[in-house]
C-alpha positions in Angstrom: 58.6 -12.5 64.6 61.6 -14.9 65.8 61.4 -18.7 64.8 60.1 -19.4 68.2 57.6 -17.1 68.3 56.0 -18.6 65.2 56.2 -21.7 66.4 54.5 -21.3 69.9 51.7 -19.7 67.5 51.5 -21.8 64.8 50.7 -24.4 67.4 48.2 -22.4 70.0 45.9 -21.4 66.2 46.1 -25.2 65.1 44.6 -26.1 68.5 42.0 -23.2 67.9 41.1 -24.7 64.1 40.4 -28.2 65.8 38.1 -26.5 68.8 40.6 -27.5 71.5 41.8 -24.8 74.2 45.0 -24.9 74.6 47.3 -25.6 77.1 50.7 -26.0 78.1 50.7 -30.2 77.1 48.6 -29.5 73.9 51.0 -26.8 72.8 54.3 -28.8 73.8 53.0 -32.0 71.9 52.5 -29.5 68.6 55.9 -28.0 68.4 58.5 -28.6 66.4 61.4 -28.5 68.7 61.5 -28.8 71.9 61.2 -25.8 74.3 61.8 -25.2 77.8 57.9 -25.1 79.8 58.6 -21.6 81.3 58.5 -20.4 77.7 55.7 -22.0 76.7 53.6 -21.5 79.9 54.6 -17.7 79.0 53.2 -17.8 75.6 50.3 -19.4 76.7 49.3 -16.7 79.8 50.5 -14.2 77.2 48.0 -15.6 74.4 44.9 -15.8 77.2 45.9 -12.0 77.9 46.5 -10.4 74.8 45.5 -12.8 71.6 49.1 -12.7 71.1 52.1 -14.8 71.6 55.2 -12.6 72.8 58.8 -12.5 70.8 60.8 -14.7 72.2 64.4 -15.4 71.1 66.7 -17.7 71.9 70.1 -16.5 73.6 73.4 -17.6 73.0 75.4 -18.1 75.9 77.4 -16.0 78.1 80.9 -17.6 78.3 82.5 -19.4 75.8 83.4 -23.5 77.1 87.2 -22.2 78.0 85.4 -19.4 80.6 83.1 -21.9 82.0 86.4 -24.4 82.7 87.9 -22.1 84.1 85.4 -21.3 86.9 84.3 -24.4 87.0 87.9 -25.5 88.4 87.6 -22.5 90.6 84.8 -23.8 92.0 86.4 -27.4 92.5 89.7 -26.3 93.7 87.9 -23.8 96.4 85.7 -26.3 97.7 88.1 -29.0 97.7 89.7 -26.9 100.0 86.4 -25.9 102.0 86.1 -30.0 102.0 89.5 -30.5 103.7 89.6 -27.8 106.0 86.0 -29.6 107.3 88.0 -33.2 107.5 90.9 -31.6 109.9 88.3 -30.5 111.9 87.0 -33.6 112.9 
């Protein structure tokens, strides 16, 4: 079970062991780090569902800083362009 996992679970069975049902702001306030609420809102629906909190994993990003630059200043240098063809119009 990934790191995540556990934690999402640990935190849902300590709510249990106090009598508490848990919910999204219960579980949040009971991790350890921060997580995104998607995740935990999945856990949680997962957990009412099944008795079981799903693997979840964190990912590593796609593109490396120099490939997110890069289109990045694509993205600037095409709408800059966009931007000035709209300012000869008027």
């Amino acid at each position: 079970m990934s790191e995540i996992s556990q934690d999402l679970e640990q935190a849902i069975h300590s709510l249990i062991a106090e009598g508490k049902e848990p919910s999204v702001a219960l579980i949040k306030s009971r991790l350890t780090s921060p997580l995104p609420m998607p995740l935990i809102i999945k856990a949680l629906q997962a957990w009412k569902k099944n008795a079981k909190v799903p693997k979840i994993e964190k990912t590593s990003p796609t593109f490396t800083a120099e490939q997110r630059i890069t289109e990045l200043e694509q993205q600037v240098a095409a709408l800059s362009a966009r931007l000035a063809e709209l300012e000869s119009k008027n």
